[in-house]
C-alpha positions as CSV (number, residue, x, y, z in Angstrom):
1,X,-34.1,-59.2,5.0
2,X,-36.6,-62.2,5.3
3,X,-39.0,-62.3,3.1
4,X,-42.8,-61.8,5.0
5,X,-46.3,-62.5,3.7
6,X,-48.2,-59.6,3.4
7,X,-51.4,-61.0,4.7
8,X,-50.1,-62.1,8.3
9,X,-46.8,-60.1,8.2
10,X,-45.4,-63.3,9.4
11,X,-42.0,-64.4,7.6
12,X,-43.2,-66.8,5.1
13,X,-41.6,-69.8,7.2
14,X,-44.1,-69.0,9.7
15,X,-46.9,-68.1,7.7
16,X,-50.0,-69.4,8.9
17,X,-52.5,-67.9,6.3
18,X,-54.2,-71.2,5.4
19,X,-55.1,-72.1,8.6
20,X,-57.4,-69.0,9.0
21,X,-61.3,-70.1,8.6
22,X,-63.7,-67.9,7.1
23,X,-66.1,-67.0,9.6
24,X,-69.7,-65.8,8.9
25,X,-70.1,-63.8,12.4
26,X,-73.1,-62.3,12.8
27,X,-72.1,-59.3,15.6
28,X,-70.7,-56.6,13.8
29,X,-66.7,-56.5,15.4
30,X,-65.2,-53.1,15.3
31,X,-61.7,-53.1,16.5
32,X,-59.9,-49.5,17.5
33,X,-56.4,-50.5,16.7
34,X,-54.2,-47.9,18.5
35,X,-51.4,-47.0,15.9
36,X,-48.3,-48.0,17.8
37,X,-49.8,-51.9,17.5
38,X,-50.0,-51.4,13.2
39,X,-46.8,-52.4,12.7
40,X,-46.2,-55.3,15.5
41,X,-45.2,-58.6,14.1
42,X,-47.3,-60.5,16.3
43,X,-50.6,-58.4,16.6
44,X,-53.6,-60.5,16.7
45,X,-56.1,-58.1,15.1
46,X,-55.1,-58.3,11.2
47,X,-55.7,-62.1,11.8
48,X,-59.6,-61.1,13.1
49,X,-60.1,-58.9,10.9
50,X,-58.7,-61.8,8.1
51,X,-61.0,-64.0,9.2
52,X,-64.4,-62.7,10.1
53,X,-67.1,-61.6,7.2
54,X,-68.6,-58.6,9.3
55,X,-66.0,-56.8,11.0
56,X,-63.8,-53.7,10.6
57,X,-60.1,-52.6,11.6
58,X,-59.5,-48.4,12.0
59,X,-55.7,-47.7,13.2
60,X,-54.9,-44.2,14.6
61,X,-54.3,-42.4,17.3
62,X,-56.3,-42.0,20.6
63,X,-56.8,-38.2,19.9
64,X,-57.5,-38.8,16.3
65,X,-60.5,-41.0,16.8
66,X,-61.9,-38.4,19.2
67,X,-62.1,-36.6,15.5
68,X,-63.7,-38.7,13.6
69,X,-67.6,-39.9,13.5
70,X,-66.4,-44.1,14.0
71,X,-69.1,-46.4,12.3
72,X,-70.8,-46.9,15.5
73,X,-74.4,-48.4,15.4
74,X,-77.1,-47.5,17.5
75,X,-77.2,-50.8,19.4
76,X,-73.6,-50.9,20.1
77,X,-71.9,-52.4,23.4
78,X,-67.6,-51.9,24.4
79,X,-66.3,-54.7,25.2
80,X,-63.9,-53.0,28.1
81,X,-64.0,-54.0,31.9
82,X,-65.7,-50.7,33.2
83,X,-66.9,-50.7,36.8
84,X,-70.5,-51.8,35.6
85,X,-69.9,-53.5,32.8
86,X,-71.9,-56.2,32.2
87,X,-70.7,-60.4,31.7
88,X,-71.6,-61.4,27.9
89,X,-72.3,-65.0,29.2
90,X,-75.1,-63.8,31.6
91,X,-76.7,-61.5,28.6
92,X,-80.2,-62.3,27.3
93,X,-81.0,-62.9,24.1
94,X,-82.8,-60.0,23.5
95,X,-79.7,-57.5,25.9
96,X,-77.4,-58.5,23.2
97,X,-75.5,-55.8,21.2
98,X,-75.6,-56.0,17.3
99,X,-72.3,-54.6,17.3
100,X,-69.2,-55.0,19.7
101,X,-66.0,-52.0,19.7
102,X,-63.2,-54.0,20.7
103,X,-59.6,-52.0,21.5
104,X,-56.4,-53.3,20.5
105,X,-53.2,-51.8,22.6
106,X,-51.6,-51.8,25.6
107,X,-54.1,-51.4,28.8
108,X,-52.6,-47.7,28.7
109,X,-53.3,-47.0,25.1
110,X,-56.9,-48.8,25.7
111,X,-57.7,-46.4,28.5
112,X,-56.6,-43.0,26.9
113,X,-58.7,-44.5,23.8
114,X,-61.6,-45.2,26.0
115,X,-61.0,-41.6,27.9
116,X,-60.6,-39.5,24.6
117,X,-63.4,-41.1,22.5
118,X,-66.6,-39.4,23.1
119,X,-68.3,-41.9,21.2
120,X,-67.1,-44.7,23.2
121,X,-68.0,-42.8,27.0
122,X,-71.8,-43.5,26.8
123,X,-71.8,-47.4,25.1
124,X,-72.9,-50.0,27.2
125,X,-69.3,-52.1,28.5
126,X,-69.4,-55.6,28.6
127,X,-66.6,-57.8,29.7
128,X,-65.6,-61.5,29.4
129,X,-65.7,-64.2,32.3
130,X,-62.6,-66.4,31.0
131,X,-62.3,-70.0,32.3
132,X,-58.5,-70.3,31.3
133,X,-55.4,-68.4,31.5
134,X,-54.8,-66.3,28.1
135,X,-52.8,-68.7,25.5
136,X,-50.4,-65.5,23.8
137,X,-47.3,-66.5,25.4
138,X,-45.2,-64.6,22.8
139,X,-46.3,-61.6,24.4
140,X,-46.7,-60.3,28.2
141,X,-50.1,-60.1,29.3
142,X,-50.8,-57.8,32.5
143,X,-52.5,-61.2,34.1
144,X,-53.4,-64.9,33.9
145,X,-56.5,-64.2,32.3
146,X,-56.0,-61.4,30.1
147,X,-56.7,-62.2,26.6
148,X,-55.3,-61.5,23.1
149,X,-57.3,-59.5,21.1
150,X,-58.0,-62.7,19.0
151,X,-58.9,-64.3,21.8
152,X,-60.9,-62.2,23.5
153,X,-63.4,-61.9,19.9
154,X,-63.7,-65.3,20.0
155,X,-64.9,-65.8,23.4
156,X,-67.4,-62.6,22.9
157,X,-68.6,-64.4,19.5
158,X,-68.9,-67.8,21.3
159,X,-70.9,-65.9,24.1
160,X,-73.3,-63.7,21.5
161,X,-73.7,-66.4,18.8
162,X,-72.7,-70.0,20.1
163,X,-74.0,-71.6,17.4
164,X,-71.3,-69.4,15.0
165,X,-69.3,-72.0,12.8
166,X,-65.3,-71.5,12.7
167,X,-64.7,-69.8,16.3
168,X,-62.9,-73.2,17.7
169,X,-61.0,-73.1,14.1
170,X,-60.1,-69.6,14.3
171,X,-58.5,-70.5,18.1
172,X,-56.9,-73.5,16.7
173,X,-55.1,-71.6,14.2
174,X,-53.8,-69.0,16.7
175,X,-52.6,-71.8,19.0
176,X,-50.8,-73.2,16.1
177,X,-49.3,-70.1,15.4
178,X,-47.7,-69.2,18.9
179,X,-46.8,-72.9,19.4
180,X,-44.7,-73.0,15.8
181,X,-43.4,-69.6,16.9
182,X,-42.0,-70.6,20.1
183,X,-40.3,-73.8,18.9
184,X,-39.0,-71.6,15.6
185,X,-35.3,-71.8,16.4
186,X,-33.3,-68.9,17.3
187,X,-36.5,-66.7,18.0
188,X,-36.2,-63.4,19.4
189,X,-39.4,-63.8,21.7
190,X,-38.1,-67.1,23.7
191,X,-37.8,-64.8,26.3
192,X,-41.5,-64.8,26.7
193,X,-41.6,-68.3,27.9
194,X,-40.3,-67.1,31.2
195,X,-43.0,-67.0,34.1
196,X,-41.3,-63.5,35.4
197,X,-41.5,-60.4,33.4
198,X,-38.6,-59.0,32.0
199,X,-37.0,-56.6,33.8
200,X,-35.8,-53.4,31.7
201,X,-32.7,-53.7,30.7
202,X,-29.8,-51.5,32.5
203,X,-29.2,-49.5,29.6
204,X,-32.8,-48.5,28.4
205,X,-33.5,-45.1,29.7
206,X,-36.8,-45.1,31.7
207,X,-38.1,-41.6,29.5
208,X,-38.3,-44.3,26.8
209,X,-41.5,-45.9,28.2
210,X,-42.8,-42.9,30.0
211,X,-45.6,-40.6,28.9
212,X,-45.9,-41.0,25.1
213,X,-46.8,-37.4,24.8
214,X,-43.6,-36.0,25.9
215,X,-41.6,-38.3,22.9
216,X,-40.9,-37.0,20.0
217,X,-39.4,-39.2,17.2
218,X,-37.5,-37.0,14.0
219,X,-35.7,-37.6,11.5
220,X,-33.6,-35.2,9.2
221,X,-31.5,-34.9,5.9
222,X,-28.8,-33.5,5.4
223,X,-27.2,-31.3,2.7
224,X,-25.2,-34.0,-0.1
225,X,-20.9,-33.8,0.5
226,X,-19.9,-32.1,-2.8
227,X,-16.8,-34.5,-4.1
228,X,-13.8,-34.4,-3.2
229,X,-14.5,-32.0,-0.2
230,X,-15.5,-32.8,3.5
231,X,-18.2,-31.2,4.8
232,X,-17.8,-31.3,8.9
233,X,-20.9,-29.1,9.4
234,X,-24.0,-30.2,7.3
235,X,-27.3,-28.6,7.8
236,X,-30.7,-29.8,7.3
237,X,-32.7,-30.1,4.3
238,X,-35.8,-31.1,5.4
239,X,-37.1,-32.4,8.6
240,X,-40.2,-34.0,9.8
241,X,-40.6,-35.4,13.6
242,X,-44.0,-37.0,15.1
243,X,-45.2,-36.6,18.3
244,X,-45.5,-40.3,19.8
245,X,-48.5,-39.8,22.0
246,X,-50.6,-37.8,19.3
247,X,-51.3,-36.6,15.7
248,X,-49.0,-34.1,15.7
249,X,-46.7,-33.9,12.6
250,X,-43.8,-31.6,12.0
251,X,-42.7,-31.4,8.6
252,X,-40.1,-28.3,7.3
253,X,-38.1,-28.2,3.9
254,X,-34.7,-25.5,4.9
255,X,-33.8,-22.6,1.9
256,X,-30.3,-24.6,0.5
257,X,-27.8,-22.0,-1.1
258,X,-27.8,-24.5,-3.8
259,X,-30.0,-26.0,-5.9
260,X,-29.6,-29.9,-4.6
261,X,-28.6,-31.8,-7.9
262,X,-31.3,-34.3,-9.7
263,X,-29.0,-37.4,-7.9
264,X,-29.8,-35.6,-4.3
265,X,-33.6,-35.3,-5.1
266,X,-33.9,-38.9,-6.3
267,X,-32.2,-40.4,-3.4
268,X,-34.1,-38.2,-1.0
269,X,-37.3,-38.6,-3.2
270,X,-37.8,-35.3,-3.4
271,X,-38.4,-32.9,-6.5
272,X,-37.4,-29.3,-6.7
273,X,-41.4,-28.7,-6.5
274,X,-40.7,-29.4,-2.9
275,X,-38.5,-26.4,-1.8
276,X,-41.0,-24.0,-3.3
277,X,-42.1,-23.6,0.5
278,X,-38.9,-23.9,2.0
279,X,-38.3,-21.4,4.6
280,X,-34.5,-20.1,6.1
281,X,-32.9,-21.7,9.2
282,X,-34.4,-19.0,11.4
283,X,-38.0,-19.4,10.7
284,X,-37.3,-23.5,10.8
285,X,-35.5,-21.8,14.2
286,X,-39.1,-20.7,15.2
287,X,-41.9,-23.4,13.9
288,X,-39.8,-25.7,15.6
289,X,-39.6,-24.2,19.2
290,X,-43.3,-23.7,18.7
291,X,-43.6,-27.5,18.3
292,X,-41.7,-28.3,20.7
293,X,-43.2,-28.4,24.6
294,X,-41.2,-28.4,28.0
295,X,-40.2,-31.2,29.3
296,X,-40.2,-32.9,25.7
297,X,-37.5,-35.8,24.9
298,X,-36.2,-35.9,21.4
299,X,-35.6,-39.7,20.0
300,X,-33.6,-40.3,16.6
301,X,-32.0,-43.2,14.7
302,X,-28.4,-41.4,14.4
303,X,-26.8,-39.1,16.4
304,X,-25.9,-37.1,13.1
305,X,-29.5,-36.0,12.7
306,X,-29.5,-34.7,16.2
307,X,-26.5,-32.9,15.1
308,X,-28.4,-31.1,12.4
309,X,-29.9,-29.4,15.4
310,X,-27.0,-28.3,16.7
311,X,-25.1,-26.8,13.4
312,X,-27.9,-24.5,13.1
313,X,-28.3,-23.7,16.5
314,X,-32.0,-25.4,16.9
315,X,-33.4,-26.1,20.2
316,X,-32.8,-29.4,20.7
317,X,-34.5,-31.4,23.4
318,X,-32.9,-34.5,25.4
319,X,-31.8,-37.2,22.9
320,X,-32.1,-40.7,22.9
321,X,-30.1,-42.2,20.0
322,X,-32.2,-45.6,19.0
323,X,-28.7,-46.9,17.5
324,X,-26.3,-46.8,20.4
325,X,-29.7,-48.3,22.7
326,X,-30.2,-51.3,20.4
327,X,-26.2,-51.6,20.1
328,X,-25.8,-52.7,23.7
329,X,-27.4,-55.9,23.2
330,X,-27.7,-56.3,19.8
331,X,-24.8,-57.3,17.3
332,X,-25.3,-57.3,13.3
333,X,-27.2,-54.7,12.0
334,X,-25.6,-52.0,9.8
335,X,-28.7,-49.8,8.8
336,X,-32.6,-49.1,10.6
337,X,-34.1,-52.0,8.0
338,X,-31.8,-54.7,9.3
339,X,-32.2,-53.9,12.8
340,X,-35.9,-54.4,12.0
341,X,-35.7,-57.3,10.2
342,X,-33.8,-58.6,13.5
343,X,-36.4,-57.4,15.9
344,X,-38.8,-58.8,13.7
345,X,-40.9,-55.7,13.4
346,X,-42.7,-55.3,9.9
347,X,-41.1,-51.8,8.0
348,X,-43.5,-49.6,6.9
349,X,-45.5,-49.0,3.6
350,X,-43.2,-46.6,1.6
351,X,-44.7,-46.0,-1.5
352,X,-45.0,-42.3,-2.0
353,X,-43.8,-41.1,0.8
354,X,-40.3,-39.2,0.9
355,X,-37.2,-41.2,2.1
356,X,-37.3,-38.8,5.4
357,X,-40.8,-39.4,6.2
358,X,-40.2,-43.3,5.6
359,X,-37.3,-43.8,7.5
360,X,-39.5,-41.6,10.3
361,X,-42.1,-44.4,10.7
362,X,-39.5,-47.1,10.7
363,X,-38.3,-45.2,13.8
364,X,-41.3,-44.7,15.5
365,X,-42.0,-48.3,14.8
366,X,-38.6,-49.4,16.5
367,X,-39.9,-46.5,19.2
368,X,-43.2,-48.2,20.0
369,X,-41.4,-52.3,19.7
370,X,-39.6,-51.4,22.3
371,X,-42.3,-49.3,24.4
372,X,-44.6,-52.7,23.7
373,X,-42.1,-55.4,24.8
374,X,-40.5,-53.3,27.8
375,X,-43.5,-51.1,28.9
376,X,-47.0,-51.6,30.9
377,X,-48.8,-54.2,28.3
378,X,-52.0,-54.9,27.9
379,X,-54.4,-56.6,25.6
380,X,-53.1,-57.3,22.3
């Protein structure tokens, strides 16, 4: 696996880090990251948020910030292209917000954000007049003048505060870094210098990239072979699955007949501690129908952990198998952190987490790489 910088989560051949000024901004930037950009190898918003003094980065869900009281100041202003929303460049002085909420997602993940925050449904919006087509050629934008999210803070800076040193450096740097992208040899995103969108491929299935609330990302463990025997019919140990479109979480430890040994705990990293709550495979049976909804599609990384469904008679959804998708055009990989390192999307944070609930948000970051570079985009 390539070894990444963990300021840019660029590999460090393409690390750019240097080349990001230090910008004394005086508009406070807050940027609603949706989660299912966190993990994107080339998302524009950790670079903002590396390079201006006043600004903050939340990442979570659209429901989830509905929840929480945001930092919002009283003189606040969305910068979103609502039907009256106003042109920064035509602002007076004295009209101009002291804070700006800028979105970073897909134009579908922007709107449910925009739709599902209350705080967000009475700011002012404000919107940006560019004079040039977008420069982010490594990803799809919807048109010729949508912007990165990089971009489009510089250009609302440059329109609050002209006088603001470091903007045209902070641009500069950006340029360089899709520009020594692009040429980097044997790059997976050369496809983006193509004037037509890419088509989906035959062999991704449209549910896929349909509504995020119906997808439903899992992952499960099985009981350990005992030596020297085959076990044909594993069943689960614990399993935890995340509703792509929202917050929703299902975690469940199984009753074993045996105590798993100290090796199966460690390699699982688990303690017995954990299977104090466990419950038997017909109350798993019953929390698990109640989290699922009709209609729902179930995606995993194996097709043994939908299996684990079956052996215990589970309901089990539709499955999409993330292996055998990524196999029909991909050659190479032999486990979930290679094909990532391959698609180039940054793996998770790990550190205490259990190996079930890791290897879940590696798959719902594979889930979500593929939604971004195949689905309706918007501004990044």
């Amino acid at each position: 696996m390539r070894q990444r910088c963990y300021q840019c989560f660029r590999p460090l051949s393409l690390c750019f880090c240097e080349a990001i000024p230090q910008i004394d901004n005086r508009t406070d930037i807050l940027i609603l990251q949706h989660v299912g950009e966190r993990f994107h190898a080339f998302n524009t918003a950790r670079i903002v948020r590396k390079a201006l003094h006043h600004c903050q980065l939340i990442v979570d869900h659209n429901r989830r910030f509905g929840t929480h009281q945001l930092p919002i100041r009283a003189n606040a202003g969305l910068l979103y292209p609502g039907a009256n929303a106003a042109t920064l460049n035509e602002l007076p002085v004295a009209d101009r917000p002291e804070q700006l909420v800028i979105i970073d997602g897909t134009w579908h993940q922007a709107k449910t954000i925009v739709r599902d925050v209350p705080q967000l449904r009475d700011l002012p919006c404000y919107r940006l007049d560019p004079s040039s087509p977008g420069q982010y050629r490594i990803r799809r934008e919807p048109d010729a003048q949508s912007l990165s999210t990089l971009e489009a803070t510089v250009a609302a800076l440059r329109a609050l505060e002209p006088d603001t040193i470091g903007l045209d450096q902070l641009l500069a740097a950006f340029n360089k870094m899709v520009e020594n992208q692009l040429a980097h040899a044997g790059s997976h995103v050369s496809w983006r210098q193509n004037k037509k969108r890419q088509s989906r491929p035959w062999h991704l299935p449209q549910a896929l990239l349909e509504d995020s609330d119906r997808l439903i990302v899992a992952y499960g463990e099985a009981t350990p072979g005992q030596p020297g025997q085959n076990t044909t019919t594993p069943s689960p140990v614990n399993w935890v699955a995340q509703r792509l479109g929202t917050t929703e979480r299902f975690s469940c430890s199984l009753r074993q007949q045996q105590p798993l040994s100290v090796a199966a705990l460690k390699h699982m990293r688990l303690s017995s501690v954990d299977f104090d709550t466990a419950v038997p495979q017909d109350e798993f049976r019953e929390r698990w129908n109640r989290f699922l909804r009709p209609n729902d599609v179930l995606i995993v990384y194996h097709e043994r952990t939908c299996q684990l469904l079956r052996h215990i008679e589970a309901s089990q959804p539709r499955c999409l198998v993330l292996k055998s998708i990524f196999g029909k055009w991909r050659t190479g990989f032999r486990s979930m952190e290679a094909l990532m390192a391959v698609e180039e999307v940054t793996c998770p944070a790990s550190a205490d987490k259990s190996r079930a609930n890791q290897r879940l948000d590696m798959a719902v970051a594979l889930v979500e790489h593929l939604r971004s570079r195949y689905g309706k985009q918007g501004p990044q």
